[in-house]
C-alpha positions as CSV (number, residue, x, y, z in Angstrom):
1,X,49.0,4.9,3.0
2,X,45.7,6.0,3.5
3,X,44.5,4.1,0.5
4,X,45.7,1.0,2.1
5,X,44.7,1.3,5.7
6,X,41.1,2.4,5.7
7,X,39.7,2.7,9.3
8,X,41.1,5.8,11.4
9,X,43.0,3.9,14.3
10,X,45.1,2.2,11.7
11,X,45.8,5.2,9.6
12,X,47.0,7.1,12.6
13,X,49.0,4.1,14.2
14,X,50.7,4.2,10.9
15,X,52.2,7.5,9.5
16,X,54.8,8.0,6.2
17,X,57.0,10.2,6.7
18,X,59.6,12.3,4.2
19,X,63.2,12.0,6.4
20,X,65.8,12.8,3.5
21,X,66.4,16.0,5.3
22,X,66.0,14.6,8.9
23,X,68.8,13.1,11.0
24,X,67.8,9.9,12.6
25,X,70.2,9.6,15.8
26,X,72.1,6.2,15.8
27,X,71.8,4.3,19.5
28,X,74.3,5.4,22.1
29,X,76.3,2.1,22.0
30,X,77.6,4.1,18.5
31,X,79.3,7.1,18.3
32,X,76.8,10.1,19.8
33,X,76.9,11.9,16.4
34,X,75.9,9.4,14.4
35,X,72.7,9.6,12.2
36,X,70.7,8.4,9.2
37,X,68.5,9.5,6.9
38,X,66.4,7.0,5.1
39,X,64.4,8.3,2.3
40,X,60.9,7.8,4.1
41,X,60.3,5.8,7.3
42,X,56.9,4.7,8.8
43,X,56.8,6.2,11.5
44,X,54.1,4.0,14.1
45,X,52.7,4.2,17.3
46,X,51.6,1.3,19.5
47,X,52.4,-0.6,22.8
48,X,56.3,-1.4,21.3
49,X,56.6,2.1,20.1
50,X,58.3,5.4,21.7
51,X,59.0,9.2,20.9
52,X,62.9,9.6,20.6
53,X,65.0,10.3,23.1
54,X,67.1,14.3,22.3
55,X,69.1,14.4,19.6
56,X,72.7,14.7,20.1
57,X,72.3,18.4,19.1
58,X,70.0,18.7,22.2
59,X,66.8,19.5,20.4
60,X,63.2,17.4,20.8
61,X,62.6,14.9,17.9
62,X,59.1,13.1,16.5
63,X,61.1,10.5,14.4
64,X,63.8,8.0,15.7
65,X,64.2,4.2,15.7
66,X,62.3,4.0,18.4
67,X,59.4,4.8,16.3
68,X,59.9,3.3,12.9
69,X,58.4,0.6,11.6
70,X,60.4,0.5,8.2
71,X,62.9,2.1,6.4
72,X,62.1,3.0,2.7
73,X,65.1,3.6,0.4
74,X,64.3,5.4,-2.9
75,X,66.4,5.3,-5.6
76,X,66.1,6.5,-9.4
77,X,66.2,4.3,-11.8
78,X,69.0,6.3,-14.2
79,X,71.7,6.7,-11.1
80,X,70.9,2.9,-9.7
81,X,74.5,2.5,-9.3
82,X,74.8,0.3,-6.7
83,X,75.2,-3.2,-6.1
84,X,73.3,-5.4,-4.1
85,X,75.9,-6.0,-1.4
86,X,76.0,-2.0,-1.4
87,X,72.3,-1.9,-0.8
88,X,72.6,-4.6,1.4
89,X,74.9,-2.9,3.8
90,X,72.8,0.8,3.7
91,X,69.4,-1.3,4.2
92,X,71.7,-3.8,7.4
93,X,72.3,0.1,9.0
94,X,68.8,1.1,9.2
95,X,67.9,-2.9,10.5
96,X,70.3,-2.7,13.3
97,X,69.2,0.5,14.8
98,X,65.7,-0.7,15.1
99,X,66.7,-3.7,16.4
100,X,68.7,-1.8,19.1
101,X,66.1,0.7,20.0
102,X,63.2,-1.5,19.9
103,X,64.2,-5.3,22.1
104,X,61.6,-6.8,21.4
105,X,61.8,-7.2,17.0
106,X,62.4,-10.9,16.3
107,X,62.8,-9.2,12.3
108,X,63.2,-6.1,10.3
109,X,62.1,-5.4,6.6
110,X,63.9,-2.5,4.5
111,X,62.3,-1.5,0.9
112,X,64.5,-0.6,-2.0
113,X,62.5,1.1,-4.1
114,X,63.1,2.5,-7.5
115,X,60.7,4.3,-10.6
116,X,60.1,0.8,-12.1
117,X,61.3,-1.8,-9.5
118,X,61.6,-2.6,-5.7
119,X,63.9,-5.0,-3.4
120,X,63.0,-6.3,0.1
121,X,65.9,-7.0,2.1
122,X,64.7,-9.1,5.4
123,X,66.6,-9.3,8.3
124,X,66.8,-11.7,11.7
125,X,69.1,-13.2,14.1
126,X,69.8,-15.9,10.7
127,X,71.0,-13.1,9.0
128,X,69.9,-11.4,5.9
129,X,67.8,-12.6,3.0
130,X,66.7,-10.5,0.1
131,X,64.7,-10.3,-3.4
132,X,65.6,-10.4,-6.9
133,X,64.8,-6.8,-8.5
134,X,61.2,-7.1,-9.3
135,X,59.2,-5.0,-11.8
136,X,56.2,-2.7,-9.7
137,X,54.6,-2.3,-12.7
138,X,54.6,-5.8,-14.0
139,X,53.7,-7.3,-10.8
140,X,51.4,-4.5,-8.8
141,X,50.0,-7.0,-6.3
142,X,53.4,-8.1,-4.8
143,X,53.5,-3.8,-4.6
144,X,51.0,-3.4,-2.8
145,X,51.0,-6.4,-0.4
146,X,54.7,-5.7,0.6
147,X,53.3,-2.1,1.2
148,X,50.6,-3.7,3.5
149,X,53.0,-6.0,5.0
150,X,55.5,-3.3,5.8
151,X,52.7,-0.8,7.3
152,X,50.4,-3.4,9.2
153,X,48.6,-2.1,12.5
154,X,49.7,-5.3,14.0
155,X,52.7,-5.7,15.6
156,X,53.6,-9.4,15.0
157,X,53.2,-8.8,11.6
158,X,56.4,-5.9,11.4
159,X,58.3,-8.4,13.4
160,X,57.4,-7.3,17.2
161,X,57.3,-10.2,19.7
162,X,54.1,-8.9,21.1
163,X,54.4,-10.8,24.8
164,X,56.3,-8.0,25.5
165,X,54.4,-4.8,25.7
166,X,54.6,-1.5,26.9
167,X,52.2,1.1,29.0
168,X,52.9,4.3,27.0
169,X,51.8,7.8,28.0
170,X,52.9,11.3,26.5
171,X,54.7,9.0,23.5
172,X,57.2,7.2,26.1
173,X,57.4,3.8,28.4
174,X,56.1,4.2,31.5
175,X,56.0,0.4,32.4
176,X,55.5,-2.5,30.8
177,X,54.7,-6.8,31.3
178,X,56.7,-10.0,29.6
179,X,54.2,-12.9,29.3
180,X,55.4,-16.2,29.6
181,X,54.5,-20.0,30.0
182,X,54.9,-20.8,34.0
183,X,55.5,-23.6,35.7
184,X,52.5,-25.7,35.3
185,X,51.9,-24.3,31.5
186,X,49.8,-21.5,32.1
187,X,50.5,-18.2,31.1
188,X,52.8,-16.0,33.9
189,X,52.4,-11.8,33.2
190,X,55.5,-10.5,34.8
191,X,55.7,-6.7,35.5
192,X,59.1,-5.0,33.9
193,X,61.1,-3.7,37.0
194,X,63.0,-1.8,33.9
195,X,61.5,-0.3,31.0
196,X,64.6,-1.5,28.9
197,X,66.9,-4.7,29.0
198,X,69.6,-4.5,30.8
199,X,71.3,-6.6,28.1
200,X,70.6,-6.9,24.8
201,X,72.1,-7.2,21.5
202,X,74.6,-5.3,19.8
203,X,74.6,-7.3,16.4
204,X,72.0,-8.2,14.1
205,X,73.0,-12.2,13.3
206,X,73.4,-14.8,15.8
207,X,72.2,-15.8,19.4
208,X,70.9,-12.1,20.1
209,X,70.1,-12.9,24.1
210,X,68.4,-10.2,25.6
211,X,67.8,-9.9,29.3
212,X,65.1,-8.9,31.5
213,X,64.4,-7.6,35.0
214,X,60.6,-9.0,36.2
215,X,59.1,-9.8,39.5
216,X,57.1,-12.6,40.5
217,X,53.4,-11.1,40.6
218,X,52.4,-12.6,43.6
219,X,55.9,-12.8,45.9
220,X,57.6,-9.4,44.2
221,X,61.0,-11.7,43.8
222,X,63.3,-10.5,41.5
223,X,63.7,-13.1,38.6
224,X,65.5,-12.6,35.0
225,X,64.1,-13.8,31.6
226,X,66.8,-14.6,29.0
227,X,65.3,-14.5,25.8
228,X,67.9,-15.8,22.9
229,X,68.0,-17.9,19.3
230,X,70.3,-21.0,19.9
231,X,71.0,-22.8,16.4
232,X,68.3,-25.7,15.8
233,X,71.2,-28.6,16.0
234,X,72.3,-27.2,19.5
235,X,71.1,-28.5,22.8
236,X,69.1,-26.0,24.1
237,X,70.2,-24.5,27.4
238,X,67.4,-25.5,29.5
239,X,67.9,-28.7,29.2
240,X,71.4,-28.0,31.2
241,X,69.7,-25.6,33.7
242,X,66.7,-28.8,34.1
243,X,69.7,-31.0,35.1
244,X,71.5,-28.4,37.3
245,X,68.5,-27.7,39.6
246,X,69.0,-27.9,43.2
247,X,72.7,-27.8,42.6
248,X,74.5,-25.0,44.8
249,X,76.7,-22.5,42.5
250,X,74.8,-22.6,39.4
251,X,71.9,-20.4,38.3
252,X,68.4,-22.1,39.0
253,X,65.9,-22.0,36.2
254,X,62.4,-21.5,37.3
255,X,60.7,-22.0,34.0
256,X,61.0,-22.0,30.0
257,X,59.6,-22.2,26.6
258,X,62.5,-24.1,24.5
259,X,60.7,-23.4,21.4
260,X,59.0,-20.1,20.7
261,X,59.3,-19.5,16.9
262,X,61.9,-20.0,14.1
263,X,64.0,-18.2,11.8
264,X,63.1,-20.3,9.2
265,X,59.2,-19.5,9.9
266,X,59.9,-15.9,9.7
267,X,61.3,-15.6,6.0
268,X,58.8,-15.9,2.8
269,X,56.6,-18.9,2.6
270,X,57.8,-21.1,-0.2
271,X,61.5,-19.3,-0.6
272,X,64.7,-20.8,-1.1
273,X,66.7,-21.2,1.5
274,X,70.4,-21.1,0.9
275,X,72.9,-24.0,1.6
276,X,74.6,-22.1,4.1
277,X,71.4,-21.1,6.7
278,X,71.3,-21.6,9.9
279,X,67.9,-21.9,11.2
280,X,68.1,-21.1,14.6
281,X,65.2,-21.6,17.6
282,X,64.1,-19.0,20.2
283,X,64.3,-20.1,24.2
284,X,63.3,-17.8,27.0
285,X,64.3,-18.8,30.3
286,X,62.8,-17.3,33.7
287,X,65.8,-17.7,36.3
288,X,66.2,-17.1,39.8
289,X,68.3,-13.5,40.1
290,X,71.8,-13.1,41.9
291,X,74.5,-10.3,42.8
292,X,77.0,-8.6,40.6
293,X,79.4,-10.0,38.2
294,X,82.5,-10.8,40.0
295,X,84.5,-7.6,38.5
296,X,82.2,-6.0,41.2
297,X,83.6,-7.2,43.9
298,X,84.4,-5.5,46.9
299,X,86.8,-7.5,49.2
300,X,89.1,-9.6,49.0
301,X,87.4,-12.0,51.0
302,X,84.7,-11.7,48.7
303,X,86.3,-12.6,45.6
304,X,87.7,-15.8,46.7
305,X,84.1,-16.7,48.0
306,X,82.9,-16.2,44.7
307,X,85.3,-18.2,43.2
308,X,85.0,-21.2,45.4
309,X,81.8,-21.5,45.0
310,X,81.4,-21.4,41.6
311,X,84.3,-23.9,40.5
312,X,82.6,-26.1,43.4
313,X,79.0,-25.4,41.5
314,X,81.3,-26.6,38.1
315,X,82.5,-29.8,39.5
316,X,78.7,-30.6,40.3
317,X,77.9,-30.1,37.2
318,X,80.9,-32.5,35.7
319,X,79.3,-35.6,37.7
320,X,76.2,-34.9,36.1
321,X,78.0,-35.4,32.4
322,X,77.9,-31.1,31.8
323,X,80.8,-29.5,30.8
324,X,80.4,-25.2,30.6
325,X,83.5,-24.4,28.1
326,X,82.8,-20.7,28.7
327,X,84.2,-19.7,32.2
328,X,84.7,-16.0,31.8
329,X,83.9,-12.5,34.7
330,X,81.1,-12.2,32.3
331,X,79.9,-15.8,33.3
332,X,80.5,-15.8,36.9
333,X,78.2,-13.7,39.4
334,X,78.0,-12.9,43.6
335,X,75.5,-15.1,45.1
336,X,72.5,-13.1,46.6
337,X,73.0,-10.8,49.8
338,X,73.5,-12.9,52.6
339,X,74.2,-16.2,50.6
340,X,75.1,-19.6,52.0
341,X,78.2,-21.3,51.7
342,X,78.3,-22.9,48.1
343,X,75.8,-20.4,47.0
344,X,78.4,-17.2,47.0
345,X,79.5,-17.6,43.4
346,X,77.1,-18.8,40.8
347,X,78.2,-19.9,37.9
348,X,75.9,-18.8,34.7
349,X,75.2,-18.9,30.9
350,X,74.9,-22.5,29.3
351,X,75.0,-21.3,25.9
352,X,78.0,-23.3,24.7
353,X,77.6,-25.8,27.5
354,X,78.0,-30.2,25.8
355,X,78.1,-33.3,27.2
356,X,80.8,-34.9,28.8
357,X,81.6,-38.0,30.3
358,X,85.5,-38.6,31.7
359,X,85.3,-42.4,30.9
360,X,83.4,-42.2,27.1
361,X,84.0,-40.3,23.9
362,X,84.3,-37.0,24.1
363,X,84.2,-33.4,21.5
364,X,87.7,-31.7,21.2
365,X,88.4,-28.5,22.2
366,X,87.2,-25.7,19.4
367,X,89.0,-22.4,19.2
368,X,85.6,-21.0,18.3
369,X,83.8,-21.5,21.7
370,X,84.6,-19.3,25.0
371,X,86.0,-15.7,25.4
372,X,89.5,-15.9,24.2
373,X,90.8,-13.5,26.7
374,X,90.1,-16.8,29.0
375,X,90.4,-19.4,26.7
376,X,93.1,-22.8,27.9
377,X,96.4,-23.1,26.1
378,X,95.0,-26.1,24.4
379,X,91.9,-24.3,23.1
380,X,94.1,-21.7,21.5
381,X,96.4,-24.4,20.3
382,X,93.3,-26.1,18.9
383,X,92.9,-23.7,15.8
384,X,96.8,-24.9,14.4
385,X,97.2,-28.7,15.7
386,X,96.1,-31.3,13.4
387,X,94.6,-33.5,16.4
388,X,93.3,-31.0,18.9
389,X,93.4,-32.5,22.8
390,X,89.4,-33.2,24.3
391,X,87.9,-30.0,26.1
392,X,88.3,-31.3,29.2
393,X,87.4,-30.5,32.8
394,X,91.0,-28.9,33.1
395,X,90.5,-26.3,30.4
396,X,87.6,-25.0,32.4
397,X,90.0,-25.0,35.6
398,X,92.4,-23.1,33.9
399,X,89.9,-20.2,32.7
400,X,89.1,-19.9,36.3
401,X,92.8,-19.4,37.0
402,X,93.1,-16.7,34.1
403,X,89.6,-14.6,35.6
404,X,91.5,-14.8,39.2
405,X,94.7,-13.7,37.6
406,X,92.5,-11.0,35.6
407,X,91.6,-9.5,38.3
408,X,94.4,-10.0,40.7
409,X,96.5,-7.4,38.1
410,X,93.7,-5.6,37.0
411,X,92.2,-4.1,40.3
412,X,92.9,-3.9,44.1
413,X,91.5,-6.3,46.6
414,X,89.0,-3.1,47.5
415,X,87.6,-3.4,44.1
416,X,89.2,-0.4,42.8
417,X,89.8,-0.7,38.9
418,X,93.4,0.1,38.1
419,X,93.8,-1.3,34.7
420,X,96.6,-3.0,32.9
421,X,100.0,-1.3,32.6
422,X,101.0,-0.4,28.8
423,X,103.9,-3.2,29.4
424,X,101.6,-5.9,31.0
425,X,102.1,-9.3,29.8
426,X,98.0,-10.1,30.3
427,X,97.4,-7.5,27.1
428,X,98.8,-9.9,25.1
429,X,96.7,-12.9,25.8
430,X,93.9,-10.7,23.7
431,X,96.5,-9.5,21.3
432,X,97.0,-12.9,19.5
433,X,95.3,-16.0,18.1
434,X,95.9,-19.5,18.1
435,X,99.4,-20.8,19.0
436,X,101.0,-17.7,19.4
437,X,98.3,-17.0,21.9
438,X,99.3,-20.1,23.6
439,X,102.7,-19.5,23.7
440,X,102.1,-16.4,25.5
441,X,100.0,-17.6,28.4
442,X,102.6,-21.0,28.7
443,X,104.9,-17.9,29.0
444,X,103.2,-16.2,31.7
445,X,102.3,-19.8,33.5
446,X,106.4,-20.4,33.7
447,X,106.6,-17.1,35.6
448,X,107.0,-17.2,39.5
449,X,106.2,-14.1,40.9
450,X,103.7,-11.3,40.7
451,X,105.4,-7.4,40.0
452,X,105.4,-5.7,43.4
453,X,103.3,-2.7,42.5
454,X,100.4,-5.1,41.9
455,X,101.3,-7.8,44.7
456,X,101.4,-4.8,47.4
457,X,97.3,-4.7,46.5
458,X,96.5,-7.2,47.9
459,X,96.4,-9.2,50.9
460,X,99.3,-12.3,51.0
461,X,96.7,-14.4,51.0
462,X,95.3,-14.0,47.9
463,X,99.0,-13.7,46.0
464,X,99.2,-17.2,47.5
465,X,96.4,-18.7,46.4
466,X,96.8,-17.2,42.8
467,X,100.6,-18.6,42.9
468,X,99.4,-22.2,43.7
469,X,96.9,-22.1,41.5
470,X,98.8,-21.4,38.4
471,X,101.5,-23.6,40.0
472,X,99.0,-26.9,39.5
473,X,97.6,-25.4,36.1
474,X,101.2,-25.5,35.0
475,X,101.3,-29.1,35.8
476,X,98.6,-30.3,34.1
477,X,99.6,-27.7,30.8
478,X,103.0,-29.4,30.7
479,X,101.8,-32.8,30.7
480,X,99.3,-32.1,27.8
481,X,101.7,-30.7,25.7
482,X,103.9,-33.6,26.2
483,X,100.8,-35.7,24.5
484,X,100.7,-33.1,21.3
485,X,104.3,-34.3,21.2
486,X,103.9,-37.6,20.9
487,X,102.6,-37.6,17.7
488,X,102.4,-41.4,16.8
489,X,99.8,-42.1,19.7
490,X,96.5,-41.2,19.9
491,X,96.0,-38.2,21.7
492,X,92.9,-39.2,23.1
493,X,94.3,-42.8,24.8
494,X,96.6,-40.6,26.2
495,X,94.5,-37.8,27.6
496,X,92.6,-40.4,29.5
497,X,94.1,-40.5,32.5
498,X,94.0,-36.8,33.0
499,X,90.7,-36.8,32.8
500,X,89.5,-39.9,35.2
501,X,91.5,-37.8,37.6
502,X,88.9,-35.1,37.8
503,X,87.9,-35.8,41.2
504,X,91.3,-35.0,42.9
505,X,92.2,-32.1,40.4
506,X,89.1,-30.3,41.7
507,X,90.2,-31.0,45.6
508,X,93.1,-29.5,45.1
509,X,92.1,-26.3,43.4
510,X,89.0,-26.0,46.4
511,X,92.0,-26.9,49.0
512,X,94.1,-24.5,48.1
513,X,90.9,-21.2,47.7
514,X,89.8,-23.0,51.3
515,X,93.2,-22.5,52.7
516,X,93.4,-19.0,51.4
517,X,90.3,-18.0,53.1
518,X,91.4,-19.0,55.8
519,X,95.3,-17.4,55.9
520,X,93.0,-14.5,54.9
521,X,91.1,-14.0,58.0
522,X,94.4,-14.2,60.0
523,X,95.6,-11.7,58.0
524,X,93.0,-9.3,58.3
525,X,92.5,-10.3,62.4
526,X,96.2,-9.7,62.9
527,X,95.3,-6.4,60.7
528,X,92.5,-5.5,63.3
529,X,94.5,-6.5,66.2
530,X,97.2,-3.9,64.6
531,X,95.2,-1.5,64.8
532,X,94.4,-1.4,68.9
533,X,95.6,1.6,70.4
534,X,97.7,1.3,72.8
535,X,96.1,2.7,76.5
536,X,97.7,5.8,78.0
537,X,98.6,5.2,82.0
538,X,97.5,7.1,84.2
539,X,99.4,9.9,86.1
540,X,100.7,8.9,89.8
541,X,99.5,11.4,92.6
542,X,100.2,11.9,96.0
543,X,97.5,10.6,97.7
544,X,97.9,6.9,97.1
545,X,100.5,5.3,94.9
546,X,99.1,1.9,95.6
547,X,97.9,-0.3,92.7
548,X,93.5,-0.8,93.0
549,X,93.3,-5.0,92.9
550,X,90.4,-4.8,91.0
551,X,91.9,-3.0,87.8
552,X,94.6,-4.4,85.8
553,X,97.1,-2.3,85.8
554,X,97.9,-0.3,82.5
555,X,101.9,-1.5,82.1
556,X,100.3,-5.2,82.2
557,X,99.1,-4.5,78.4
558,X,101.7,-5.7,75.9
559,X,104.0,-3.1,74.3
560,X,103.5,-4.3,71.2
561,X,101.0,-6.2,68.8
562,X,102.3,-8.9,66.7
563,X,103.4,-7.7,63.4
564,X,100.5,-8.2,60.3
565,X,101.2,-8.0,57.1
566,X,99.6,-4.9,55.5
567,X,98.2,-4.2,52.0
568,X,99.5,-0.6,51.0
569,X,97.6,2.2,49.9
570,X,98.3,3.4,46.0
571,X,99.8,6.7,46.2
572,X,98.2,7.1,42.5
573,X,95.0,5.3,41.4
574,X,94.5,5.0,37.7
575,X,90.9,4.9,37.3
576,X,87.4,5.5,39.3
577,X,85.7,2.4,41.0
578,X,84.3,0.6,38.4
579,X,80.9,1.5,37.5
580,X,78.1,0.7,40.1
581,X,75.7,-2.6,39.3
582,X,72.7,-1.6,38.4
583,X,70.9,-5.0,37.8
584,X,70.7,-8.1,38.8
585,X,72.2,-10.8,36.9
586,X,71.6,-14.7,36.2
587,X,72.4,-15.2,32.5
């Protein structure tokens, strides 16, 4: 590379390397033991770059995918066996491993490489494209450019969003900044209060959200940067979190920049781009940060606080013509330490948000979009009806009830993970697709009681509340599926009046978490009051038997408190406490 890269800082930033004999250690979301070895690699240092963490075998390491700027695969022309989709797949390994160890690549470029010809395979959250075979010898200037391209000093160039940039010292992260446009326009640095995401992807095509931990440089608040790459024909989420400010339970965007490249702009001037391509757009959001995700709960006090608040934040939303279609645990978070009421549960993540209006024309309800685990019965039945029902306001109601029910059978109203029993009828609602899906959770919606080893959890109060919640979701899933039924109307016509209802479907749902908050806090009063030990009198003597007027006398207590309902202790407990929250969250 030498011959390419003349000057000294760019021939040592810049370094090819031999690794046919070297293990290159797969990221730790993969199986531990899992390695490559790419014919050469470029290995590169810089303000993105960083030494390896130790191999699985224990021992130090120079090269990783933490340090790699590109993947060169050499093959010989006699044994060139394979077929593109095989070199496809061996170059997509190498691509997604740099993309997991280094956050900040908006693309990744693997060279085939052969005797007589050479292949480019390009990668970003658009997918894959890739060249025809093309002859080194025959064409030596595309050779040597790609060679240039692939080994450039600068980082945008290898595909390295360079806003984000790293303080590096003995070859690792020691701290690093995220620039971003503010408020008013101007450039905001931000320091990392984490060296890595503390989400990011896990796939190579798609939206590819990563998020940040940064403080405000002049307050020291806490804030979140979501970066992401929506589809171009999708409303970008700001525009959701723009309408949603000042609105209590729902994440408050500080600032963003709704366009910040595309994929389209990243693949070879002048190329074809396939009928099938999704360009997509990249957003990053700087958001206010919250508490835990509401798995992290730790009372059940808590929990229906969190819940509350954020169905109230949803409603809000509704008036304002957004509907969120992807209620999920992942979705919903604790309000900040000390929150105010409405602000305990946040509601989160407008990625698959749309319009909605219960009076006009509306989008129906798309298998595709949510967490299936939480998905309505009419979303599920949406993949196998002919003329799926509108995703309404009261699919969104019922994923609340199916998190609250989640959790209810999966932990203890302490917070302490227990899991789903092998014979659990919740395993099934991830188990199948479609109508059979939706057959199972009418199924569980037609049950009317909660097993005892899971009820005995929890307080009474919050079986209760769970009961009359799937009680009304019930309702309303029996009276759509009597419209499906009626197959000669339109489905719409008679959806309508479901859905101009909205205002007293939500007043019953927040009734009925109200009410349970409070039965809760007699519960857990009469629990306290239980608890009062009962004083011991004291011992007659000899010298006065006469009662002092100024004490009350001991046999004037009660001799006994009124009975309160206890939640009982597992005898066994299946797992730890789920693991603690290390971050903030707001998308």
């Amino acid at each position: 590379m030498k011959y390419f890269w003349i000057d000294a800082v760019s021939q040592g930033a810049r370094q090819l390397v031999d690794t046919r004999a070297i293990d290159i250690w797969h990221s730790q979301t993969d199986a531990p033991t899992h390695s490559s070895r790419p014919s050469f690699v470029i290995k590169a240092v810089g303000p993105s770059f960083e030494l390896p963490a130790t191999g699985s075998n224990g021992t130090a390491t120079t090269i990783g995918f933490s340090n790699i700027a590109s993947c060169i695969e050499i093959q010989v022309d006699s044994t060139l066996t394979e077929s593109t989709s095989e070199q496809l797949a061996r170059a997509a390994i190498y691509a997604r491993q740099i993309f997991l160890h280094q956050p900040n690549r908006q693309f990744v470029r693997v060279l085939i490489l052969t005797g007589h010809n050479l292949r480019l395979f390009h990668f970003d959250s658009s997918g894959a494209q890739y060249t025809p075979l093309l002859d080194i010898h025959s064409d030596p200037h595309t050779f040597v450019r790609l060679v240039l391209g692939l080994s450039s000093p600068n980082e945008a160039d290898i595909g390295l969003d360079t806003s984000i940039q790293w303080l590096i010292e003995n070859g690792q992260k020691v701290s690093g900044t995220l620039t971003t446009r503010g408020t008013y326009g101007t450039d905001v640095v931000y320091p990392l209060l984490n060296i890595n995401p503390f989400f990011s992807r896990s796939y190579i095509r798609g939206r590819c959200t990563t998020c940040w931990s940064v403080s405000e440089p002049r307050t020291g608040e806490w804030l979140l940067v979501k970066d992401s790459w929506r589809p171009d024909d999708k409303v970008s989420e700001s525009v959701y979190l723009q309408e949603a400010r000042g609105i209590s339970g729902v994440a408050q965007m500080i600032s963003c920049e709704p366009d910040r490249g595309q994929t389209k702009d990243l693949r070879s001037p002048g190329s074809h781009l396939p009928e099938d391509f999704q360009n997509r757009v990249n957003t990053r959001l700087v958001m206010k940060c919250y508490g835990a995700p509401i798995r992290k709960f730790t009372s059940a006090s808590q929990l229906l606080r969190i819940l509350r608040d954020a169905i109230a934040g949803h409603r809000m939303l509704l008036r304002k013509g957004i509907l969120h279609r992807d209620v999920s645990p992942q979705n919903i978070l604790a309000g900040k330490p000390a929150a105010q009421d409405g602000d305990r549960g946040v509601l989160i993540d407008f990625d698959m948000a749309i319009r909605y209006h219960a009076d006009g024309i509306n989008l129906p309800a798309d298998w595709k979009i949510g967490t299936r685990l939480y998905q309505s019965a009419m979303v599920l039945y949406s993949r196998d009806v002919p003329k799926p029902l509108i995703h309404d306001h009261l699919d969104d109601l019922e994923s609340f009830f199916y998190v609250f029910t989640h959790i209810i059978h999966e932990y203890d109203c302490h917070g302490v993970f227990y899991g789903l029993d092998d014979d659990s009828d919740l395993k099934a609602w991830d188990e199948n697709e479609g109508r059979a899906a939706a057959i199972v959770k009418r199924g569980f919606l037609a049950a009317s009681s909660t097993p005892h080893d899971i009820a005995s959890r929890w307080p009474e109060a919050c079986i209760q509340a769970d009961h009359k919640f799937q009680d009304f979701i019930r309702v309303m899933v029996q009276k759509k599926m009597a419209i499906i039924h009626k197959s000669s109307a339109n489905p719409a016509d008679l959806q309508k009046p479901l859905q101009l209802s909205f205002e007293e479907h939500y007043d019953h749902v927040l009734r009925l978490f109200d009410e349970g908050m409070e039965a809760l806090e007699v519960e857990e009063a009469q629990e306290a009051a239980s608890k009062c030990v009962k004083p011991t009198p004291p011992s007659p003597t000899l010298a006065s038997t006469e009662r002092n007027a100024l004490k009350r006398a001991s046999d004037d207590y009660p001799d006994a408190q009124p009975a309160a309902k206890r939640v009982h202790s597992p005898r066994v407990v299946r797992n730890l406490r789920s693991p603690p929250h290390s971050n903030p969250r707001s998308a």
